[in-house]
DSSP file (Angstrom, degrees, kcal/mol; ACC not computed):
  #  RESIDUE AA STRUCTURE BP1 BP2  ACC     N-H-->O    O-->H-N    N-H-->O    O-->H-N    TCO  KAPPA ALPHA  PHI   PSI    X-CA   Y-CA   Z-CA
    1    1 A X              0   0    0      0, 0.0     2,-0.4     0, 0.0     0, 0.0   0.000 360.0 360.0 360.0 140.3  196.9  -21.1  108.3
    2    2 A X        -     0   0    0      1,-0.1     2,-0.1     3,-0.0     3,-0.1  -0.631 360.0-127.1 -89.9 122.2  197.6  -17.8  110.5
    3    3 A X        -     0   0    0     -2,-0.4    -1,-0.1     1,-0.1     0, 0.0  -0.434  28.6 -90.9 -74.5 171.2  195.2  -14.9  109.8
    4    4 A X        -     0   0    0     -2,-0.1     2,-0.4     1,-0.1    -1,-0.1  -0.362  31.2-145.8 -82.9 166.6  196.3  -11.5  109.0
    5    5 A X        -     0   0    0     -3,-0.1     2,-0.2     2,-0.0    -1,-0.1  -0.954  21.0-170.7-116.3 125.7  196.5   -9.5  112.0
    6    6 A X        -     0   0    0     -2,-0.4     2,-0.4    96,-0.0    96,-0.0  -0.311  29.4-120.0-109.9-144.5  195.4   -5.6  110.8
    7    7 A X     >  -     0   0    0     -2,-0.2     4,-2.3     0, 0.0     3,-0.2  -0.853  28.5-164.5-169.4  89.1  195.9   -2.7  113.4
    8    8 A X  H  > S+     0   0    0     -2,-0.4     4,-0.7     1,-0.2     5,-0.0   0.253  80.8  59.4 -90.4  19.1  192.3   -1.8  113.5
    9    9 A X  H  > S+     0   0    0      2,-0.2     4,-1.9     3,-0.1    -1,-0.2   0.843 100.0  55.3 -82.3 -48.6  193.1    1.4  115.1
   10   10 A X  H  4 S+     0   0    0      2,-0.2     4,-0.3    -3,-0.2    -2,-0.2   0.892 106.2  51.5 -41.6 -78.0  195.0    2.2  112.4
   11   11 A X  H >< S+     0   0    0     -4,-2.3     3,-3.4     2,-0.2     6,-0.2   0.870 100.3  60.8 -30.7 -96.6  191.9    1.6  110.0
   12   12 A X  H 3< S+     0   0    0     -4,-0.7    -2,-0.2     1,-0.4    -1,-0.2   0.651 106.2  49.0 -47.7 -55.7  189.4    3.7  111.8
   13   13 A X  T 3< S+     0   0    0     -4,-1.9     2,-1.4     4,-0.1    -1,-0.4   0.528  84.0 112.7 -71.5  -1.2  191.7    6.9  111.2
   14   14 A X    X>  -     0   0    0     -3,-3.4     3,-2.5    -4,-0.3     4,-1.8  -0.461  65.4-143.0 -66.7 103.8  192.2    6.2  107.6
   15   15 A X  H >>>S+     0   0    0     -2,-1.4     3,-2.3     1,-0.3     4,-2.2   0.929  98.7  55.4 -31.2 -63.9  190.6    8.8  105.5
   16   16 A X  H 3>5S+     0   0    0      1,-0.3     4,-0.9     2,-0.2    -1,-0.3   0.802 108.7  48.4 -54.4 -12.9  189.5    6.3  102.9
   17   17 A X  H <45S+     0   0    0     -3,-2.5    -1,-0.3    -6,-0.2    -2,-0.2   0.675 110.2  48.9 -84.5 -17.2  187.8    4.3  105.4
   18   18 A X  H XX5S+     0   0    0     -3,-2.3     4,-2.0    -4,-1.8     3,-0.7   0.724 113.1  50.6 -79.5 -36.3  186.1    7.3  106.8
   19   19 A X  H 3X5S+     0   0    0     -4,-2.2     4,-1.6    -5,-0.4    -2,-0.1   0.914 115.4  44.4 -69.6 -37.4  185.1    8.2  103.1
   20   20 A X  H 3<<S+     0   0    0     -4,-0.9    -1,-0.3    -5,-0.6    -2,-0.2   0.260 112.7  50.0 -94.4  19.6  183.9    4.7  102.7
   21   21 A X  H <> S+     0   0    0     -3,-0.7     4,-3.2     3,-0.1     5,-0.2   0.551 109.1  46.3-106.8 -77.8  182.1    4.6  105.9
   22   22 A X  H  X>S+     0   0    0     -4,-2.0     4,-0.7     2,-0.2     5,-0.6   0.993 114.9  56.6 -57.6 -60.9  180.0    8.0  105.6
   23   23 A X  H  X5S+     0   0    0     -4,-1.6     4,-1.6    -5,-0.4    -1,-0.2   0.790 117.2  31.1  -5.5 -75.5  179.2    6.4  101.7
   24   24 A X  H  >5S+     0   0    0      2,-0.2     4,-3.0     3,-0.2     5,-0.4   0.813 123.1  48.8 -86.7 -42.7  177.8    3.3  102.9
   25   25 A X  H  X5S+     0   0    0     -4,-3.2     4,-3.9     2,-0.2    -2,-0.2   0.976 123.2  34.8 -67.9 -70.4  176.4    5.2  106.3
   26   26 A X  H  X5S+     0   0    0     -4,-0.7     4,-1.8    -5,-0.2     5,-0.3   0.890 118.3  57.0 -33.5 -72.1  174.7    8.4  103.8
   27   27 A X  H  X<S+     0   0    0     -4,-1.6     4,-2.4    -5,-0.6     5,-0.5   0.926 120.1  27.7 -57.8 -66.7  173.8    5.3  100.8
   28   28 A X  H  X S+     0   0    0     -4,-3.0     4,-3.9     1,-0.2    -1,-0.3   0.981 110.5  63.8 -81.2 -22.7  171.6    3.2  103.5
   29   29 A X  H  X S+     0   0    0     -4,-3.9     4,-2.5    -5,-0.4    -2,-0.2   0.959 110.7  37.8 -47.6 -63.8  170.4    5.5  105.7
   30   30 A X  H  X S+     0   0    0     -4,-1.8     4,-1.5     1,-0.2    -1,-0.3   0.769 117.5  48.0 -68.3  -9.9  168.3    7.3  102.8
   31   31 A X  H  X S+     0   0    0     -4,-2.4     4,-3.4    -5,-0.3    -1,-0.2   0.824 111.0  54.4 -86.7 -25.2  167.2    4.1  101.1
   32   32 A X  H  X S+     0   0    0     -4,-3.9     4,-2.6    -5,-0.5     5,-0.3   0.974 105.3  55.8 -43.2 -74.3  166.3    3.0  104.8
   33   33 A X  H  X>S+     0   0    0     -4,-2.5     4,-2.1     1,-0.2     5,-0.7   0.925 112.3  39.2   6.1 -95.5  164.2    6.3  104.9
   34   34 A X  H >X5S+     0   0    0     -4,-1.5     4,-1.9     2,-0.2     3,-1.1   0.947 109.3  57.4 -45.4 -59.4  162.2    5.3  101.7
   35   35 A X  H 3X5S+     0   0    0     -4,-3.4     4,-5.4     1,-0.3     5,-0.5   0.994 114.8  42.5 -50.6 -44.6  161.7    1.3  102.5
   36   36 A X  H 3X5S+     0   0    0     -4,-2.6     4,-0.8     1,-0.2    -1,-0.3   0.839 118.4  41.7 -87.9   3.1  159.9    2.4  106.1
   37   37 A X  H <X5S+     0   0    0     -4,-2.1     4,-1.5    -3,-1.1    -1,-0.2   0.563 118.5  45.9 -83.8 -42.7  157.9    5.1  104.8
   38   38 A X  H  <<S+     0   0    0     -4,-1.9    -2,-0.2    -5,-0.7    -3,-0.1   0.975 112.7  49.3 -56.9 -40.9  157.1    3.0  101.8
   39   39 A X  H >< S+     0   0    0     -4,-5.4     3,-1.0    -5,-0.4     4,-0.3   0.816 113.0  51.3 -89.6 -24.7  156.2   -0.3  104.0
   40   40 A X  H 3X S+     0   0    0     -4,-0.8     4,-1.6    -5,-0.5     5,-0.2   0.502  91.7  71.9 -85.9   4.2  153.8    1.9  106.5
   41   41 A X  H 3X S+     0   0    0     -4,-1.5     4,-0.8     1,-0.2    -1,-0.2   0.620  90.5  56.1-107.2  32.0  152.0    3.3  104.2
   42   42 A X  H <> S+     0   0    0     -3,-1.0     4,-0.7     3,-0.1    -1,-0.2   0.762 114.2  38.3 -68.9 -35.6  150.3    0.2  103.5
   43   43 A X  H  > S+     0   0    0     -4,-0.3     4,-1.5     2,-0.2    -2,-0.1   0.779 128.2  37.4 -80.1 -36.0  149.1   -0.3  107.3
   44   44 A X  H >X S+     0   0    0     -4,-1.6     4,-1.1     1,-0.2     3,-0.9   0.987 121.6  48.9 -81.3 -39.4  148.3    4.1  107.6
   45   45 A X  H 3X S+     0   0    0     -4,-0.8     4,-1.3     1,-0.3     8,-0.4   0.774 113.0  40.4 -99.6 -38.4  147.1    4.0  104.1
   46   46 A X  H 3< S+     0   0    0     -4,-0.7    -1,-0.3     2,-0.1    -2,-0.2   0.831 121.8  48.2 -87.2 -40.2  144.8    1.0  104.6
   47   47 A X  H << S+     0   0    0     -4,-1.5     3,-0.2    -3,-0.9    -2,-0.2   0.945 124.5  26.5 -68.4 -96.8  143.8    2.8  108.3
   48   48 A X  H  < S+     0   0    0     -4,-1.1     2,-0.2     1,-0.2    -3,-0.2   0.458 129.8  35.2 -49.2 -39.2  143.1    6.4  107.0
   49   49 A X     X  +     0   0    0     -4,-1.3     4,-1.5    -5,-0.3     3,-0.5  -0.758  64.5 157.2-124.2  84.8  142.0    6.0  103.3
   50   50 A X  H  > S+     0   0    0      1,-0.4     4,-2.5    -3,-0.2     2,-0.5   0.800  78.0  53.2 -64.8 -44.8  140.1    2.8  103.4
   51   51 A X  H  4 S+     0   0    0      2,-0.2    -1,-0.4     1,-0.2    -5,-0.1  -0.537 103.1  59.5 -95.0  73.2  138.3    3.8  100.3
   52   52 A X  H >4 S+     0   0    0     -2,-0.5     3,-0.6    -3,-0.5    -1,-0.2  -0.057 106.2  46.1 114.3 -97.6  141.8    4.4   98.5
   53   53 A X  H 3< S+     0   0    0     -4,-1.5    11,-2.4    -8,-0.4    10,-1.9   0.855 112.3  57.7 -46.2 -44.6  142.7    0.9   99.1
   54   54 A X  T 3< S+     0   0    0     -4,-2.5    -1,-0.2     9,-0.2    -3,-0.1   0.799  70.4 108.6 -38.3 -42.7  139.0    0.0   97.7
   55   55 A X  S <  S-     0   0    0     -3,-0.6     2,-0.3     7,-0.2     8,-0.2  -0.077  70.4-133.0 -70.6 125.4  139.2    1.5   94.6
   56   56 A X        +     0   0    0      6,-0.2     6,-0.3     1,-0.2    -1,-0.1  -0.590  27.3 176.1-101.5 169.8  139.4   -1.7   91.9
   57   57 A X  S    S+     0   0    0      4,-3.3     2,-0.5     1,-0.4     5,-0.2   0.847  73.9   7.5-106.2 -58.5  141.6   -2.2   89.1
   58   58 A X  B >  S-A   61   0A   0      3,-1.1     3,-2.2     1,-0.1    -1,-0.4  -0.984 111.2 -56.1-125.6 116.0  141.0   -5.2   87.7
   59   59 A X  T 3  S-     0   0    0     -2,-0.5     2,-1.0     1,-0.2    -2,-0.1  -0.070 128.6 -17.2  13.8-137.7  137.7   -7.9   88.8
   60   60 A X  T 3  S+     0   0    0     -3,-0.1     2,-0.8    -4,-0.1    -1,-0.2   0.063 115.6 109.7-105.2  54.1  138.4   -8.2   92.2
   61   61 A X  B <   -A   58   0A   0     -3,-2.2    -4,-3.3    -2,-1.0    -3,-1.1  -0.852  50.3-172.4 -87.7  85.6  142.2   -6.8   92.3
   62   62 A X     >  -     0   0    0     -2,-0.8     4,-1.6    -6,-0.3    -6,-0.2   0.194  41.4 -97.5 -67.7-149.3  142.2   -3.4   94.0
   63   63 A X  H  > S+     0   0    0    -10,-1.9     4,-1.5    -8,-0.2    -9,-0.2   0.735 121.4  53.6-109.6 -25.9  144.6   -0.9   94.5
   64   64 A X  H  > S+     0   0    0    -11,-2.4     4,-1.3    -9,-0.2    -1,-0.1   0.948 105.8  51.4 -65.0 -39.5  145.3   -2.2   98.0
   65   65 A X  H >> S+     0   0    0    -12,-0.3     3,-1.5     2,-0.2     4,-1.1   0.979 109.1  52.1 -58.7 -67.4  145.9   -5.4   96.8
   66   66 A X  H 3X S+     0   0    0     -4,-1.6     4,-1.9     1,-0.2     3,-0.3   0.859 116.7  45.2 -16.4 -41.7  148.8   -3.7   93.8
   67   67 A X  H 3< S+     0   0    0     -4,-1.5    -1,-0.2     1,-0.4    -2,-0.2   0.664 107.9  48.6-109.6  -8.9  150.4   -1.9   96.7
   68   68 A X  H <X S+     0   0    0     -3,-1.5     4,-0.7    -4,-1.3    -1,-0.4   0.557 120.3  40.0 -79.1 -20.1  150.6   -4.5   99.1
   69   69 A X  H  < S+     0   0    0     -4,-1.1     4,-0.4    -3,-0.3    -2,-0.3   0.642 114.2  59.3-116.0 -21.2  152.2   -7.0   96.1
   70   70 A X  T  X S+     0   0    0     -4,-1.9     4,-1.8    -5,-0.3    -1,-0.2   0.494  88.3  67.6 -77.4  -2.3  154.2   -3.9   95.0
   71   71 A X  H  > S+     0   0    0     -3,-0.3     4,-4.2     2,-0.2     3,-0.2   0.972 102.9  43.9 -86.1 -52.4  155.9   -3.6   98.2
   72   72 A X  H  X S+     0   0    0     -4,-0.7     4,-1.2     1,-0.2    -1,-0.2   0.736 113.5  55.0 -58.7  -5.7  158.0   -7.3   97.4
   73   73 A X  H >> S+     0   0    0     -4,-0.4     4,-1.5     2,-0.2     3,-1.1   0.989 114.1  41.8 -95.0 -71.1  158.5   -5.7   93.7
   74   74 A X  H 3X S+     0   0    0     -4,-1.8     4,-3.1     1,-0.3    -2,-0.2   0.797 112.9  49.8 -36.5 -70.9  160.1   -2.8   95.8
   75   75 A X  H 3X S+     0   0    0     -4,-4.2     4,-1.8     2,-0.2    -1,-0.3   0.760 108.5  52.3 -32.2 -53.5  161.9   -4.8   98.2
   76   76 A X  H <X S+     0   0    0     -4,-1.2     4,-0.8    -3,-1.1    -2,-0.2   0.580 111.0  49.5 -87.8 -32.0  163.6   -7.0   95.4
   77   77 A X  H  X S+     0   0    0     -4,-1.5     4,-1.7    -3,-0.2     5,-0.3   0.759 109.3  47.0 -68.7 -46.9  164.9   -3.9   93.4
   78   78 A X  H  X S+     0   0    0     -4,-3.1     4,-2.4    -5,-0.2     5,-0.3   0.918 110.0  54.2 -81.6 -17.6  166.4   -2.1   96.1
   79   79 A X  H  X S+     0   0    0     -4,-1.8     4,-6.1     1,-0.2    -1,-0.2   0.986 115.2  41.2 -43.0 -47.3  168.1   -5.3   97.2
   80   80 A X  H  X S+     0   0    0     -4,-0.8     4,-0.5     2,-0.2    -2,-0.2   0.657 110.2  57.0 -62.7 -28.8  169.4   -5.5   93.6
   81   81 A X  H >X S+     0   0    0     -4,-1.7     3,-2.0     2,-0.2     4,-1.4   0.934 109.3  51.3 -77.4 -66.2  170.2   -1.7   93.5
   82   82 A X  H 3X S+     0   0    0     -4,-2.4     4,-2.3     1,-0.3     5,-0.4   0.891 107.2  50.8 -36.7 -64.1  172.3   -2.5   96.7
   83   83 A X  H 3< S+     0   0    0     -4,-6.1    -1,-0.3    -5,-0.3     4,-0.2   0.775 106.6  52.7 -21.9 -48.3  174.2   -5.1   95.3
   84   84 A X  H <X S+     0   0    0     -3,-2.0     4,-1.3    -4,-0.5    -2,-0.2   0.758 110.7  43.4 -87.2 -43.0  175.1   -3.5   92.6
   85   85 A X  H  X>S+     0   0    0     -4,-1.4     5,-1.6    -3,-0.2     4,-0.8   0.589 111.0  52.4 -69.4 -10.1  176.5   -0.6   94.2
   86   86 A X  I  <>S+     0   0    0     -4,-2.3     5,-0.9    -5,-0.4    -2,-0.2   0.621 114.4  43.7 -99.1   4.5  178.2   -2.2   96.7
   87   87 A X  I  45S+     0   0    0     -5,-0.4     5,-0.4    -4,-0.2    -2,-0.2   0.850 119.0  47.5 -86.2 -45.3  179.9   -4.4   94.1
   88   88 A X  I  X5S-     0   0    0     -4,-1.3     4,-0.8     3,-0.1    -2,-0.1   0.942 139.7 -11.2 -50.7-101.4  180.3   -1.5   92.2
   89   89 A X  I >X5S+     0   0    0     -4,-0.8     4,-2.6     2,-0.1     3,-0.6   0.963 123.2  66.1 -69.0 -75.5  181.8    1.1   94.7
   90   90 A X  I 3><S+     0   0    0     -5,-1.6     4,-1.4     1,-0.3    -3,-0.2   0.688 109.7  36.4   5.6 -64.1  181.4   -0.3   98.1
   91   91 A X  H 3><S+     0   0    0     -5,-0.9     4,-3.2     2,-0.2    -1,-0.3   0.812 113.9  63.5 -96.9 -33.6  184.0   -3.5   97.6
   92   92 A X  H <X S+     0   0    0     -4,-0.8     4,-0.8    -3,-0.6     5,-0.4   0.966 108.4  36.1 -55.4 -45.0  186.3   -1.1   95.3
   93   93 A X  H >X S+     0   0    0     -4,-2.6     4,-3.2     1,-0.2     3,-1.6   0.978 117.8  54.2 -50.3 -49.7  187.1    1.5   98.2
   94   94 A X  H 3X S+     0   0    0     -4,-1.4     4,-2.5    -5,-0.3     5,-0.3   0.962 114.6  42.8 -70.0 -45.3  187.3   -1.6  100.8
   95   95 A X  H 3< S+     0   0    0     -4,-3.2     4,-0.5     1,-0.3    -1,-0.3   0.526 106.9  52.2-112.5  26.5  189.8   -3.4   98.6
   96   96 A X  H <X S+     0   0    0     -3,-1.6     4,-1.4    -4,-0.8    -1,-0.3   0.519 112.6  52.2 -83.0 -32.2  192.2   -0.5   97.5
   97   97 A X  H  X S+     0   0    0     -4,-3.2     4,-1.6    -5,-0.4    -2,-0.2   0.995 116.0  44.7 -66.2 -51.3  192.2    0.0  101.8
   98   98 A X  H >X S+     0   0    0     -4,-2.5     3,-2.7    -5,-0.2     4,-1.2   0.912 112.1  48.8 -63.4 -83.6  193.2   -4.0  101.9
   99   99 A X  H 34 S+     0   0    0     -4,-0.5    -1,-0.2     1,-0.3    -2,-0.2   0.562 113.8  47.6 -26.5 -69.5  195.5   -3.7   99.5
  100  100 A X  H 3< S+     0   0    0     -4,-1.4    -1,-0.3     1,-0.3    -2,-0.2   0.647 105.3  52.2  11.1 -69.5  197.0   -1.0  101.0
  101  101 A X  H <<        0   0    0     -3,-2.7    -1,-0.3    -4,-1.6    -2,-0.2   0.830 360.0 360.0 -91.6 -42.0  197.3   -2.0  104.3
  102  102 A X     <        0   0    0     -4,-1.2    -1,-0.2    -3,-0.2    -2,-0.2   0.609 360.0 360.0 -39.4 360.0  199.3   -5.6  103.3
């Protein structure tokens, strides 16, 4: 079976691909933001406020321990928030442009 041939020049100048390009660019960029500031400040946090990390919560659970095991908790929700918008929004834009463009 022959694949479609698009006219990916064509594409790149669409406004709606530019709309759905800056979306998705803006949409990871700030959750990018948050995940590395979120995942170093286990390493700075652990470096600079040692006693911080110390402080326990539960027998011998501390707070370093929470925030190091909160990080995959973190991780596993904004995967799931991603998903969800790019099912959501993300795949709508992209397949009113396919449609479109057939």
């Amino acid at each position: 079976m022959a694949e479609k041939q698009y006219d990916w020049a064509k594409i790149a100048k669409d406004p709606r691909f530019i709309e759905l390009h800056h979306k998705k660019t803006a949409f990871l960029f700030g959750w990018w933001i948050f995940s590395t500031v979120y995942y170093f400040l286990l390493p700075i946090g652990a470096a600079y406020a040692p006693g911080l990390f110390k402080i326990k919560i539960i027998s011998v659970i501390n707070l370093g321990y929470l925030f190091a095991l909160s990080q995959f908790f973190v991780s596993w929700a904004l995967a799931l928030y991603y998903a969800k918008v790019a099912n959501n929004d993300f795949d709508r834009l992209t397949k009113q442009l396919v449609d479109e463009l057939q």
